[in-house]
C-alpha positions as CSV (number, residue, x, y, z in Angstrom):
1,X,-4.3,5.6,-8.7
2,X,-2.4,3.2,-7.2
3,X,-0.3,3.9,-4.1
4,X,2.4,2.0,-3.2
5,X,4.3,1.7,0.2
6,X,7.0,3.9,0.2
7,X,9.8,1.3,1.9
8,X,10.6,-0.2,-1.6
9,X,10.9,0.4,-5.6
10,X,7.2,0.5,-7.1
11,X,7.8,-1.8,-9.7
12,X,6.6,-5.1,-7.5
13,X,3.0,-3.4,-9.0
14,X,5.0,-3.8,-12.8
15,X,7.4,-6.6,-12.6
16,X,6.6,-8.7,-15.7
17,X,3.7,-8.8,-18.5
18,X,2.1,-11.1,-16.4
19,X,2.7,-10.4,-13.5
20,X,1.8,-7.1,-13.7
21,X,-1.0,-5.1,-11.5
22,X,-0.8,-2.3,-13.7
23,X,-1.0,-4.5,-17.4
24,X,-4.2,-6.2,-15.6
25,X,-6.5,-2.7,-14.8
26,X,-5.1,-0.9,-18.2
27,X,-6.3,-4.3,-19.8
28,X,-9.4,-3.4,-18.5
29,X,-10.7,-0.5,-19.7
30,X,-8.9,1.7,-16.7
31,X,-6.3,5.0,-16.6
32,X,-3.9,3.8,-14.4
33,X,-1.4,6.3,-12.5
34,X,0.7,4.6,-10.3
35,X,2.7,6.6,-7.4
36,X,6.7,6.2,-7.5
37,X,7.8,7.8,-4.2
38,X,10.9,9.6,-5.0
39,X,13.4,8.8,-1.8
40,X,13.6,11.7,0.9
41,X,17.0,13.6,0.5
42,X,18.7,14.7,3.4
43,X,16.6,18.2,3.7
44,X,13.3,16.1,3.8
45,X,13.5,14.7,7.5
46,X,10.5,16.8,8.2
47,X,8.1,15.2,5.8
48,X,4.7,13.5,7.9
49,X,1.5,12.5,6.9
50,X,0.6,15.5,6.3
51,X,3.0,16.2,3.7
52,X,2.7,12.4,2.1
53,X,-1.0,12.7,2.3
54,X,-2.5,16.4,2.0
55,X,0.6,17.2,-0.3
56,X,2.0,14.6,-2.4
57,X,-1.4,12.6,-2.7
58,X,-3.6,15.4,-2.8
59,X,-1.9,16.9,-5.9
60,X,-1.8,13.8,-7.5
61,X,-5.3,12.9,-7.5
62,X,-5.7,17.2,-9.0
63,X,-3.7,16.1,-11.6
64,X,-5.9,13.0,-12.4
65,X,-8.9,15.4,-12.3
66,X,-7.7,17.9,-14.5
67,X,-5.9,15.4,-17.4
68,X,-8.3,13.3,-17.5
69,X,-11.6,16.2,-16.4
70,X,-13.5,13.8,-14.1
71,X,-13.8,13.3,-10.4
72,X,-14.3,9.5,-10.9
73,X,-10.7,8.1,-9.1
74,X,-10.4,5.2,-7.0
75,X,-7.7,4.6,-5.1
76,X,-5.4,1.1,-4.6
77,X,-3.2,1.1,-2.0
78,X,-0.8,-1.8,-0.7
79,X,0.7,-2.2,2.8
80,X,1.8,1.2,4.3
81,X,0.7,2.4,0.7
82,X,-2.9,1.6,1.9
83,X,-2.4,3.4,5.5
84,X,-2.1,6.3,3.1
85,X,-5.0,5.8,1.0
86,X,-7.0,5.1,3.9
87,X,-5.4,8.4,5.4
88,X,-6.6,10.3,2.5
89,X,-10.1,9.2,1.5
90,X,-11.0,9.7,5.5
91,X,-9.5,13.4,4.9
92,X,-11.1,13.8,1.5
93,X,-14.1,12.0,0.6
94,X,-14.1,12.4,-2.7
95,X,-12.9,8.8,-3.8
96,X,-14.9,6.7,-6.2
97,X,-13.5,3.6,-4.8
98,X,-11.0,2.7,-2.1
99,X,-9.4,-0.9,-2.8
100,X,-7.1,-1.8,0.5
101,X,-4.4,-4.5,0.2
102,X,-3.2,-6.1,3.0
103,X,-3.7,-2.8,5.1
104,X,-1.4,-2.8,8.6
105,X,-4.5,-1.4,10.4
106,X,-5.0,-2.8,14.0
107,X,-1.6,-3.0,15.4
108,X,-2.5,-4.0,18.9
109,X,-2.3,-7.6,17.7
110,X,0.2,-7.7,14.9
111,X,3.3,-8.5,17.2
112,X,5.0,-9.9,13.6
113,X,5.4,-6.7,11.9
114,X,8.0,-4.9,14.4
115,X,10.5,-6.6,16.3
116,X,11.1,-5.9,19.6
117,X,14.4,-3.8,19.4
118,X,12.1,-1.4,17.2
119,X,10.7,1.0,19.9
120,X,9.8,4.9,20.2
121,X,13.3,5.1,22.1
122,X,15.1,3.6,18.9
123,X,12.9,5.3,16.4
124,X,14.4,8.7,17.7
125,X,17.9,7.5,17.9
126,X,17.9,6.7,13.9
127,X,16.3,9.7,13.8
128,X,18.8,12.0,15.5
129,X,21.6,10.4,14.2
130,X,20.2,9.8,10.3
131,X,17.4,12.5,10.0
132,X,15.8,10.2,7.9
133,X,15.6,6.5,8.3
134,X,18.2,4.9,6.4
135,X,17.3,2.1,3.8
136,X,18.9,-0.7,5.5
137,X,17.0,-0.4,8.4
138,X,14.2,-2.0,6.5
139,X,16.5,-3.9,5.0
140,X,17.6,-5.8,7.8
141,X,13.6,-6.2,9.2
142,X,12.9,-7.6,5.9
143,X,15.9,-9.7,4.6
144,X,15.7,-12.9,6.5
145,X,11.9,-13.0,6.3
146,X,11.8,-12.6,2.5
147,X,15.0,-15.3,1.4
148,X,13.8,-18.0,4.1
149,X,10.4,-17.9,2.1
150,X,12.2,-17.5,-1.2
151,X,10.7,-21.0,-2.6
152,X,7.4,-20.0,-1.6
153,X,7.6,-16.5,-3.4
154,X,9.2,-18.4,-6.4
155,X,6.2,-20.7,-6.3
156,X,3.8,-18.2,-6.7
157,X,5.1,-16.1,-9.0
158,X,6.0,-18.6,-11.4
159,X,3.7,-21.7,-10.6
160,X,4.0,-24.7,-12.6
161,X,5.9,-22.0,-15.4
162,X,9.6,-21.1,-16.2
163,X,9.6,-17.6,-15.5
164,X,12.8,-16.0,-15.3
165,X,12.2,-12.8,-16.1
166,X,9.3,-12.7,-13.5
167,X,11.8,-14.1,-10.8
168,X,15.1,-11.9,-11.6
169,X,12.5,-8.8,-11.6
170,X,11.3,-10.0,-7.7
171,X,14.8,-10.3,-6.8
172,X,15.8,-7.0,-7.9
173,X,12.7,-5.8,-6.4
174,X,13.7,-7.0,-3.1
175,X,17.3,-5.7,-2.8
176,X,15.5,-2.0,-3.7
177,X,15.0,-0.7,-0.1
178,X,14.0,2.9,0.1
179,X,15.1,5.4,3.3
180,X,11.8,6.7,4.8
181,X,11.5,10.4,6.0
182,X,11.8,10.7,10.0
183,X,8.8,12.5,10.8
184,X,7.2,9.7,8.7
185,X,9.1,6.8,9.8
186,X,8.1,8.6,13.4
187,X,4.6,8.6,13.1
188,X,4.2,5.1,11.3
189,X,5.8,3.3,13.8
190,X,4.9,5.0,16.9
191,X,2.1,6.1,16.6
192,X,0.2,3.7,14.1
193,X,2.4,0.7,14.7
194,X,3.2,1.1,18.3
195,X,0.3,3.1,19.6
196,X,-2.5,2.0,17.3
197,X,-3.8,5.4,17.5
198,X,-5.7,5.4,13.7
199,X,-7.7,2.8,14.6
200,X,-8.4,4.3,18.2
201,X,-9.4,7.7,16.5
202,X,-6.4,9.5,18.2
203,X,-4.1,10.0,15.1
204,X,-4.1,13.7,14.2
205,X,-2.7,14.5,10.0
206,X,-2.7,18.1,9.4
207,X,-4.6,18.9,12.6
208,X,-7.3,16.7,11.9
209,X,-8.2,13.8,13.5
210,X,-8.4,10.6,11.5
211,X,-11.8,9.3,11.6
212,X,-12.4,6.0,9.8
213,X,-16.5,6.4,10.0
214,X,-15.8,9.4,7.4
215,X,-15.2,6.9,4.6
216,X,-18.2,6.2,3.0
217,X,-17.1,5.5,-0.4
218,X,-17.2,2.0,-1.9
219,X,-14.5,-0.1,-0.4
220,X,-12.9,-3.2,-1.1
221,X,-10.7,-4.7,1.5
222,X,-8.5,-7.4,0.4
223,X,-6.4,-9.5,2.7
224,X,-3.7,-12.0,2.2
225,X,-4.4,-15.7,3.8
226,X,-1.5,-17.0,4.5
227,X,0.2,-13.3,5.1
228,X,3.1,-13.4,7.7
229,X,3.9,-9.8,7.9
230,X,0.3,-8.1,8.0
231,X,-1.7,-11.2,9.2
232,X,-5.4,-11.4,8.5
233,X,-6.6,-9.7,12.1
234,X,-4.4,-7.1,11.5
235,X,-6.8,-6.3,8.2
236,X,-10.1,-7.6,8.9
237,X,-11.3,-4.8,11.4
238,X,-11.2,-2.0,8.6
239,X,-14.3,-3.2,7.1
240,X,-16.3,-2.7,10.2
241,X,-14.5,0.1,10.7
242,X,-15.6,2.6,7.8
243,X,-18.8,4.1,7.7
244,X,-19.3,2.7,3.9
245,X,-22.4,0.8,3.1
246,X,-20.9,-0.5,0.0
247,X,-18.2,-2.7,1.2
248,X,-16.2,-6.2,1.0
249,X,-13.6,-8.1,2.5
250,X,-12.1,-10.4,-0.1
251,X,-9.6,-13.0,1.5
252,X,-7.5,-14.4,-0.8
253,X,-5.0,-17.7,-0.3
254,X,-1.6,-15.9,-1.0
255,X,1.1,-14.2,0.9
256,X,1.7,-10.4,1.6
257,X,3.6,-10.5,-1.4
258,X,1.4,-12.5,-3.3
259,X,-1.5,-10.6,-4.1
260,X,0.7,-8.2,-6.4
261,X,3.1,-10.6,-7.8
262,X,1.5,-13.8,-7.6
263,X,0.6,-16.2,-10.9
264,X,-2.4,-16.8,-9.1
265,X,-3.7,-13.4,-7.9
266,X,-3.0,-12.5,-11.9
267,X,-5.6,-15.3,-12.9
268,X,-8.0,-14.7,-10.1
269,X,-7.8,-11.7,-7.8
270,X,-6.9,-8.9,-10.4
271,X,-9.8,-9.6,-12.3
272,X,-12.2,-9.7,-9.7
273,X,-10.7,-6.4,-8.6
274,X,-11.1,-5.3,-12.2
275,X,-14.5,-6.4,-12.3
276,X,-15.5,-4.5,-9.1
277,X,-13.9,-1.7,-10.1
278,X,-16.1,-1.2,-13.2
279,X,-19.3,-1.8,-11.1
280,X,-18.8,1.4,-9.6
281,X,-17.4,3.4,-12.6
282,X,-18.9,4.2,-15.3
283,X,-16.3,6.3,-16.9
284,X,-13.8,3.2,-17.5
285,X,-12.7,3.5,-20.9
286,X,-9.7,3.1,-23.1
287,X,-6.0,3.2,-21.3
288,X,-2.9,3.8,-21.0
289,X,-0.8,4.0,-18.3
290,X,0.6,7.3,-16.7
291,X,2.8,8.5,-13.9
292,X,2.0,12.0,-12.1
């Protein structure tokens, strides 16, 4: 199951045949579901953690084990779609695998994922005045980031080819900003972001508190090199922070964008993910791709 952030459109994990996250696991031998987070409506300002995590992802892993009748999932999660993954598999250990992408874990020293104006003050501003956090909020956070490293991205996404398709798909993929429920937007940014409190053991989901040592599945921790919005300290510490014995750090020379879209992550990284993947399933087996 992959699990995407919830700030954008999905598709980055789809964009082209091959550039495709999703092509390269059902290629091999996996059932991929892939989590499109429908946007919060104005009644969903309330949605938290709990309700992403002990809700939305707990039902969706159900319906993997009843379609498919096996208790053999591993998870993928990317960005803030990995705080949740992480979230879960700490609350419900149950996970055959847990493969983190370029996870915003310990905040206390990524100063280049916020700016400054961003604070707990702000945070309930948007909130009283929006409910939820409005899409162009991240928007603007991301906009002049992403098109003053626009040659980069086209460099690795297309490499030495003429990929159109692959490039129109990114840009689309970048103008598809998704509001974020306040509760959620609350908690991420305070508390994770701000107040670092999952890696400090202090964040409570559903009246449990988060403890990293509980995840004692296989995990794969991958990490973006040359990653300017989740840099590689901000990553590294989740490895030592799990109470897994089976476990990996895999840094690979790309950006935070990168590792799903990149040419070169397509060639390399995906198949090593594959390849670990199987290692620790058994069950892999003839796909196809689904959505829950």
């Amino acid at each position: 199951m992959l699990v995407y952030a919830l700030t954008k459109r999905a598709f980055i994990l789809d964009l082209a045949p091959a550039r495709s996250v999703v092509r390269n696991l059902v290629r091999r031998g996996f059932e991929v579901y892939l989590t499109d987070w429908n946007p919060p409506a104005d009644g969903d300002s309330w949605g938290g953690l709990d309700a992403y995590v002990n809700d939305d992802l707990f039902n969706a892993v159900r319906v993997i084990v009843e379609e498919r009748r096996t208790n053999r999932v591993s998870i993928i999660g990317y960005c803030l779609g990995a705080v949740l993954a992480v979230i879960y598999t700490a609350l419900h250990p149950r996970c055959a695998g847990l493969v983190a992408l370029t996870v915003p874990l310990e905040m206390s020293v990524a100063a280049t994922l916020l700016p400054s104006w961003l604070t707990a003050q702000t945070v309930e501003v948007i909130i009283g005045l929006y409910g939820n956090c409005p899409a162009w909020v991240f928007g603007a956070l991301s906009a002049v980031r992403l098109m003053t490293r626009m040659e980069r991205y086209r460099a690795e996404i297309c490499g030495l080819e003429d990929n159109p398709e692959a490039l129109d798909r990114f840009q689309q993929w970048m103008e598809n900003d998704v509001p974020l429920a306040g509760q959620l937007f609350r908690e991420v940014v305070v508390e994770i972001f701000q107040q670092n409190r999952l890696v400090r053991g202090k964040l409570a989901v559903g009246g449990n508190l988060i403890d990293l040592q509980s995840i004692n599945c296989p995990l794969l921790n991958v990490v973006a090199q040359f990653d300017d919005l989740v840099p590689l300290r901000a990553c590294e510490p989740l490895t030592q922070l799990v109470g897994s014995l089976d476990k990996q750090t895999i840094v690979f020379p790309s950006s935070h964008i990168g590792v799903a879209a990149g040419l070169a992550a397509h060639e390399r990284l995906w198949p090593a993910v594959g390849q670990w993947l199987a290692a620790r399933d058994s069950h892999a087996n003839v796909s196809q791709v689904r959505r829950p």
